[in-house]
ZAMARGU-4260 file (C-alpha; in steps of 0.2 Angstrom, whole numbers, plus 5000, padded with zeros to 4 digits):
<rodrens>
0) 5000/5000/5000 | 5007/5016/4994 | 5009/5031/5008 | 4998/5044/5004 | 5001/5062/5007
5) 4991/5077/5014 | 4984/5088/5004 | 4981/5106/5013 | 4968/5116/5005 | 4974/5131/4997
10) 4963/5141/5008 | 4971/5133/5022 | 4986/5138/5019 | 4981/5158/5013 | 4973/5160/5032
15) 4988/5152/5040 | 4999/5163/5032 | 4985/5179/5036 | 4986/5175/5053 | 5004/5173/5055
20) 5005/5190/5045 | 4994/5197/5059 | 5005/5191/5074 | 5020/5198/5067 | 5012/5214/5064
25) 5006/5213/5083 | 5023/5210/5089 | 5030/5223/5078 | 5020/5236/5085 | 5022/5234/5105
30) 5036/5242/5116 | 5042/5228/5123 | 5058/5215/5117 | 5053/5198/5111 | 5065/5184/5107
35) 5060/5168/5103 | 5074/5155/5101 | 5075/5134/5098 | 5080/5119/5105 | 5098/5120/5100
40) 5098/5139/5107 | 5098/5147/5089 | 5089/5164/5088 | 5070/5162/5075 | 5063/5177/5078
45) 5067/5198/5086 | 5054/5209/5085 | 5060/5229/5083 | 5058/5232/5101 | 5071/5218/5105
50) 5084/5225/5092 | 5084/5245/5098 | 5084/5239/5116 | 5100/5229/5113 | 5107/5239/5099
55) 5107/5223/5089 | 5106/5221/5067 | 5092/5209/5066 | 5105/5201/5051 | 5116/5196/5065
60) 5104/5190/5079 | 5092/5178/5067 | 5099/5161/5065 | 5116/5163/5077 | 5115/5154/5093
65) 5115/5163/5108 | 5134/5163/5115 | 5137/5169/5100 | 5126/5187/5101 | 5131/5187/5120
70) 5146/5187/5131 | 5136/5177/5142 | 5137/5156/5145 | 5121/5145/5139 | 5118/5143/5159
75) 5118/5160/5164 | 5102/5163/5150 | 5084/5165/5160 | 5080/5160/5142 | 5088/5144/5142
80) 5085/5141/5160 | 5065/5142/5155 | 5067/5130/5142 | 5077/5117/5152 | 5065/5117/5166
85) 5049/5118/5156 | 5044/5133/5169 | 5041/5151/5167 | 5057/5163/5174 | 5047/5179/5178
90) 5054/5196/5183 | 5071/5192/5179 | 5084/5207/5182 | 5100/5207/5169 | 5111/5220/5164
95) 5125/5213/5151 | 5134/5221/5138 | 5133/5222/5118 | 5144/5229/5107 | 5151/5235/5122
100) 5135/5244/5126 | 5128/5242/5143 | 5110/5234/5142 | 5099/5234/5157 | 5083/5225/5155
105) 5071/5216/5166 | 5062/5199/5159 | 5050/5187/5159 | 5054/5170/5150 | 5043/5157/5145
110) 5044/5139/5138 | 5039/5136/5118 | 5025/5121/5113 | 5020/5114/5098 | 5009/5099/5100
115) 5012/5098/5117 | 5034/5096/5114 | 5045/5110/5120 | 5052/5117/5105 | 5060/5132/5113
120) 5059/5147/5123 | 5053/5166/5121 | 5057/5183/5132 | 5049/5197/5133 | 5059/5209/5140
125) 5058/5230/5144 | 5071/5243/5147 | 5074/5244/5164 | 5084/5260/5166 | 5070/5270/5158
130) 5056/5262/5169 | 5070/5267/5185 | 5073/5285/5178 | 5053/5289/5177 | 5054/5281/5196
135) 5067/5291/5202 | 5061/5308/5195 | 5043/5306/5204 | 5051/5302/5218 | 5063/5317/5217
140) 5050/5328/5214 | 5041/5322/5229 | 5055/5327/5241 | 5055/5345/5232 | 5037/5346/5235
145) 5038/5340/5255 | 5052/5355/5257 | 5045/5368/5251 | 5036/5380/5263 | 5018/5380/5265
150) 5016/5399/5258 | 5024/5396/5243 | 5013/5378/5240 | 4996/5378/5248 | 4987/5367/5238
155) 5000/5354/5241 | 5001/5358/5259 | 4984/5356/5262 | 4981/5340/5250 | 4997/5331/5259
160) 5002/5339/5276 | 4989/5330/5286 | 4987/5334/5305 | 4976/5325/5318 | 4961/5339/5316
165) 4960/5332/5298 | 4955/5316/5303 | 4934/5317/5303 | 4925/5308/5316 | 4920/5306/5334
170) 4915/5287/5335 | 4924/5280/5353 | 4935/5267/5341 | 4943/5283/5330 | 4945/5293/5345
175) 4953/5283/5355 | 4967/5279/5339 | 4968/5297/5336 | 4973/5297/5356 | 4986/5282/5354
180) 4994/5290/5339 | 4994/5306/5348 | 5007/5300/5362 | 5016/5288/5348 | 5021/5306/5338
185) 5032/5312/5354 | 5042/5300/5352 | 5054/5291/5338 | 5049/5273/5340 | 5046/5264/5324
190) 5028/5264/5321 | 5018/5250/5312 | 5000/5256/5307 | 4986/5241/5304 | 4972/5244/5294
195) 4960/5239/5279 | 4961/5245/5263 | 4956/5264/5263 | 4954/5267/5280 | 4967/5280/5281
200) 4984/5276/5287 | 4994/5287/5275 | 4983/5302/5284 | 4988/5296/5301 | 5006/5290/5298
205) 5007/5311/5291 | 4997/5316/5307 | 5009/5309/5317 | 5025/5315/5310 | 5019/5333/5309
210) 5015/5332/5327 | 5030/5324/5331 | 5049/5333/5336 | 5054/5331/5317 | 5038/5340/5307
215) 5051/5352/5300 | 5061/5338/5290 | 5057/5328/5277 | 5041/5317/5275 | 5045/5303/5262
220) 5032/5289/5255 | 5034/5274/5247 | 5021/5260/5240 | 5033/5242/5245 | 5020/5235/5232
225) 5019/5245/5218 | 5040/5245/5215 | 5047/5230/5207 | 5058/5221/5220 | 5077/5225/5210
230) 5070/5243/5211 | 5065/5245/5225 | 5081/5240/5235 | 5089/5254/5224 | 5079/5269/5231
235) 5079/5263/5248 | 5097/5262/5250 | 5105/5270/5235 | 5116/5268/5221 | 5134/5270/5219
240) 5141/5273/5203 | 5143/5258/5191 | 5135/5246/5201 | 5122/5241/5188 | 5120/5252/5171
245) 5114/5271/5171 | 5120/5269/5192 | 5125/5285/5197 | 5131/5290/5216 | 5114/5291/5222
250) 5105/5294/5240 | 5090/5282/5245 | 5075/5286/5253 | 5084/5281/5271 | 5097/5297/5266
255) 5085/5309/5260 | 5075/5305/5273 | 5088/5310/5288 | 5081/5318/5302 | 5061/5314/5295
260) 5052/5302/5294 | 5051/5287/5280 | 5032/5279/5277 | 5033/5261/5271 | 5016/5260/5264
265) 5011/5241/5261 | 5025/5233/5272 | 5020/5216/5267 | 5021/5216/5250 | 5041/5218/5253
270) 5049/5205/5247 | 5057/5194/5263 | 5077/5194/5256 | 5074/5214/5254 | 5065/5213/5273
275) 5082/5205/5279 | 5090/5220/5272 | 5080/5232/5280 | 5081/5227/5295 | 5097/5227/5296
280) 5098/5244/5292 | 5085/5250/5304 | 5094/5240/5318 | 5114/5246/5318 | 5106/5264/5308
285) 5117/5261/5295 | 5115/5259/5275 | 5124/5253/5261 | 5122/5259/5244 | 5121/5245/5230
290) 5137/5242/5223 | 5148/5254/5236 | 5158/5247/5252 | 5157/5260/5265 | 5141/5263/5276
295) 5131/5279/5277 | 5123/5282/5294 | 5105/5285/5293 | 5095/5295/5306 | 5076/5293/5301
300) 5060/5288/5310 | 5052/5272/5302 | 5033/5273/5299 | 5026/5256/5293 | 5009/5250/5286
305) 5000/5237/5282 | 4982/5230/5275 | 4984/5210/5285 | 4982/5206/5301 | 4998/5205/5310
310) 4993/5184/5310 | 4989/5181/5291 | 5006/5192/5289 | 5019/5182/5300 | 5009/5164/5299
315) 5008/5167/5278 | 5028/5170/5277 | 5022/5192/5270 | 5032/5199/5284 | 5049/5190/5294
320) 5044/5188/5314 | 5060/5198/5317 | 5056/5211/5307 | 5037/5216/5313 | 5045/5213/5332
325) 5057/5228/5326 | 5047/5240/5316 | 5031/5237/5327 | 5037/5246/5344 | 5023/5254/5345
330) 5006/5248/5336 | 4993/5258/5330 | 4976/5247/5324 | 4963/5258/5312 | 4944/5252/5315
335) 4937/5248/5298 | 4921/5260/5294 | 4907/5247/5298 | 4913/5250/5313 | 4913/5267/5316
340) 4894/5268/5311 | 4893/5285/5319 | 4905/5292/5308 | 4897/5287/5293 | 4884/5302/5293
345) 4896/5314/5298 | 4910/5310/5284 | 4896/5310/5271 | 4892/5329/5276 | 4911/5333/5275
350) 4910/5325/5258 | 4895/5334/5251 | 4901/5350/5257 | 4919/5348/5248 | 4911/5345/5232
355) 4900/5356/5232 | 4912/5369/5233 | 4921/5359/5219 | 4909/5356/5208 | 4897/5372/5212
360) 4882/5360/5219 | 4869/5362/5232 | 4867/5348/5239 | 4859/5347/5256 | 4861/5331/5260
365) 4858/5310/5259 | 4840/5305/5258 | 4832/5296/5271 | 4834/5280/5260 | 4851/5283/5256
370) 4856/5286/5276 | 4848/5269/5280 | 4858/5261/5268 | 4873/5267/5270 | 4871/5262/5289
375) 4868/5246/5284 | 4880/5244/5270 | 4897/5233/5274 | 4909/5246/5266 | 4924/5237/5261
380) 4934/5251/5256 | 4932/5260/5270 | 4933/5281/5269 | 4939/5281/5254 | 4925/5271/5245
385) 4912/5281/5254 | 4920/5299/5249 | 4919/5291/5229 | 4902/5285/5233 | 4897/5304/5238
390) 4909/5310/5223 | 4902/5298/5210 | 4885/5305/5215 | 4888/5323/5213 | 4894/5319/5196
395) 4875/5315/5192 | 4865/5322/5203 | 4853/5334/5194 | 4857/5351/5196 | 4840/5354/5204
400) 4841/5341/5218 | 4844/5344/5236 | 4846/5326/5240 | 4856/5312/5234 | 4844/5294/5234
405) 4851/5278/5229 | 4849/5279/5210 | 4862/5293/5211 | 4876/5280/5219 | 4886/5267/5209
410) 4877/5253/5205 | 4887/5240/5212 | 4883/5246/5229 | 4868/5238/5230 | 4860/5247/5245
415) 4848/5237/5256 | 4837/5250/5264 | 4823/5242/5268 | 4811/5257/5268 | 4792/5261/5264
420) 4789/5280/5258 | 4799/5288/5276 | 4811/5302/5271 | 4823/5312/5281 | 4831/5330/5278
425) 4842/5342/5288 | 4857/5332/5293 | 4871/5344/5283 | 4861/5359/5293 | 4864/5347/5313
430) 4877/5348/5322 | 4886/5330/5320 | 4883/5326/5338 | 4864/5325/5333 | 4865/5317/5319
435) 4863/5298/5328 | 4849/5305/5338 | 4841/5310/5323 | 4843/5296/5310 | 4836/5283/5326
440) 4821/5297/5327 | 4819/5296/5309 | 4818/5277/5309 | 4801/5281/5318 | 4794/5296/5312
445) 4781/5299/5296 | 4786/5310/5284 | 4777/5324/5288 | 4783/5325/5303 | 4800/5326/5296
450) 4797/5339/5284 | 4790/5350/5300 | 4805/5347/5309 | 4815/5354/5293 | 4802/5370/5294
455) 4806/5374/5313 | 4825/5372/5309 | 4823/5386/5295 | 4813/5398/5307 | 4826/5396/5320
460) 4839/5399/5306 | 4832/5414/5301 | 4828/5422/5318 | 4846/5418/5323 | 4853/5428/5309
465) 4838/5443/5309 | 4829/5439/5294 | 4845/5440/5281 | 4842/5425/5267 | 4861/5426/5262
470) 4866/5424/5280 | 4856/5410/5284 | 4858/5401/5269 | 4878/5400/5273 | 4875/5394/5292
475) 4865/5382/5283 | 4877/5378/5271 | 4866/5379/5255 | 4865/5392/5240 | 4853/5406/5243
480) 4843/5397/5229 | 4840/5383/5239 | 4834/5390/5253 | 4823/5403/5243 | 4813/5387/5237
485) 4812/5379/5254 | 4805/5397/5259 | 4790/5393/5246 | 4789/5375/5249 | 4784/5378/5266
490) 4775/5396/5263 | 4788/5406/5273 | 4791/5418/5257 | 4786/5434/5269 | 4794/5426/5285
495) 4812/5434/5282 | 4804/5452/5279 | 4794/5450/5292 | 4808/5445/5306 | 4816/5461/5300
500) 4803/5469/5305 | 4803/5461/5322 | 4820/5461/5325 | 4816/5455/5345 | 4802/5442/5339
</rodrens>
């Protein structure tokens, strides 16, 4: 019997070739490096990224094996190594040379299958030193910023330079953190600061430096989870000069920081080697620039935070034992917002006063509905969720409403209100102490009754100020306009003339 050979249809073969077409094109076009190589280590395929990173003619790469295009040994390629394992090398750090041109990239390698064989092994690799520079310069800027006087920078002054008075609430569980960190500023203990997502550590950690001996010096921050490891060891410590490409005779965050105070924002995303290192450097006060041999003392109070339990963070290997025993001298705990339900109303009027000034509203205030379900409502992220909640509804709020309800919030909210036809009005006119009282009240009470209570609060606001609309509508906190139609609403149009008449009524 004669073997008999495949035929491929023609058309087959036309969208084969289309869709390789349409890769390359794809891989022509993105910023990163790609290689792909084969089983014998031979070069197949460079995209344009991968040549101008490495400076390399695509004539001289394609078909050469890989010692030959590098001064490196087949073991020392992530590349290779991925191949031979059959697993993935990710966020491998290399800097080698080319044509006696330093390169400096940062990797991720992964084996090649056809038909389920390995058949060889691609990287996709970026420049590294650009991704450092962009890094370095926020960072720089962000010590410009923190120097400069407060005269010459309000609006970063008062957007970063957090005090205690900033903090909004008088629920027993906020008070009683504000207290604790209060003491922990007068004195130069390491601090570690637990809390869930958006409960606001960076507020307090700032709070607690500018009350403390060393406001006057530099406040620096740094996100441990949002830096890529080899980076991040860079700007902590420093850089000497020719200790990895680009390296110039640089200070870290520890340096720049002397005499302030250095936030390490998300703790427990710091890689454990990198967590040896820092505590070493805490301990003895000392650091050591990448790549230099003499040691640079340090003189800077370490503010710590983190979003997991002290538990889950020592028990799931996030943060050496040693390490939280040393940067947790003293221990601050921030209660999540479910349970400062008291503060809830009271952040919400803070809220809807700041854009209303921003966004030239009127907003009175939350609707009935809307105050029973945000009572009710779990709030996973925390103050910050609540203040986008109250931002995201100004955004839509007609111009002509006094009340946000819930088809103003986002919808993934999914407040459970549990309400018939009640309605509640007045809380951004109360004092916050009240407002508890009121919402309990409210709970009970038809509305009717609630829009009288609103009617009596408006006499009593125009008595106090002698009749003068403009006057009473900024106690109140609302536009004259607003006030004007609740004046008609609730035929009171000649009660403002009337008082001025009757100054001693």
């Amino acid at each position: 019997m004669k073997n008999k050979t495949a035929f491929v249809p023609a058309s087959v073969h036309k969208k084969a070739l289309a869709q390789k077409k349409m890769y390359e094109t794809l891989l022509d076009s993105i910023e990163e490096g790609v290689t792909l190589i084969n089983t014998q280590g031979r070069y197949i395929y460079s995209n344009p990224a991968a040549d101008r990173i490495e400076g390399i003619n695509p004539q001289h790469r394609i078909g050469q094996k890989l010692k030959d295009v590098y001064p490196f040994d087949w073991e020392s390629s992530a590349q290779v190594k991925a191949m031979r394992t059959q697993k993935p090398i990710l966020n491998m750090h290399q800097t080698y040379s080319v044509n006696n041109r330093l390169i400096d990239v940062i990797s991720n390698n992964y084996p090649f299958y056809t038909d389920g064989a390995i058949v060889g092994a691609v990287s996709i690799f970026q420049d590294f030193s650009t991704y450092k520079k962009l890094i370095e310069k926020n960072l720089d800027l962000q010590l410009k910023l923190s120097q400069q006087q407060e005269e010459k920078h309000p609006l970063f002054d008062r957007i970063k330079n957090y005090h205690f008075p900033d903090i909004i609430g008088k629920s027993p569980a906020l008070t009683r953190a504000i207290d604790r960190a209060k003491k922990m500023a007068q004195t130069d203990s390491p601090v570690l600061i637990y809390g869930e997502t958006g409960t606001g550590k960076e507020l307090f950690a700032r709070s607690i430096h500018n009350a403390g001996t060393c406001a006057e010096h530099p406040f620096l921050a740094i996100n441990c989870a949002a830096i890529p490891e080899n980076l991040l060891e860079g700007l902590l410590f420093g850089t000497s000069r020719g200790s990895f490409t680009g390296a110039m005779d640089k200070a870290g965050l520890f340096e720049q920081a002397n005499g302030g105070t250095l936030f390490l924002d998300e703790i427990n995303a710091m890689p454990l080697v990198l967590q040896g290192k820092l505590l070493r450097a805490i301990e003895e006060k000392k650091v050591r620039r990448i790549g230099a041999k003499k040691e640079v003392p340090i003189n800077a109070r370490i503010i710590s935070s983190c979003n997991m339990a002290p538990s889950q963070m020592i028990g799931g290997q996030h943060l050496r034992s040693d390490l939280f025993y040393r940067i947790a001298v003293a221990y601050l705990e921030i209660p999540p917002l479910r349970d400062r339900s008291r503060d809830i109303l009271i952040l919400s009027d803070h809220f809807i006063r700041y854009f209303n000034k921003k966004f030239n509203r009127a907003v009175l205030s939350l609707d009935y509905e809307t105050i029973t379900g945000f009572l009710n409502y779990e709030w996973p992220g925390n103050v910050r969720q609540l203040r986008h909640s109250i931002e995201s509804a100004m955004n839509i709020i007609p111009s002509d409403s006094a009340f946000i309800d819930v088809s103003h919030l986002p919808e993934y909210m999914q407040l459970s209100t549990g309400l018939n036809d009640a309605g509640i009005t007045g809380i951004n006119t109360m004092n916050p102490e009240d407002v508890s009282q009121v919402v309990q009240a409210a709970r009970q009470t038809n509305p009717r009754a609630l829009q009288q209570q609103e009617k009596e609060f408006i006499v009593n606001a125009l008595k106090k100020n002698k009749g003068n609309i403009a006057r009473t509508a900024h106690r109140m906190r609302i536009t004259r306009q607003a006030l004007q139609y609740r004046l008609k609403k609730y035929d009171l149009k000649n009660l403002p003339a009337y008082i001025r008449m009757n100054p001693d009524m």
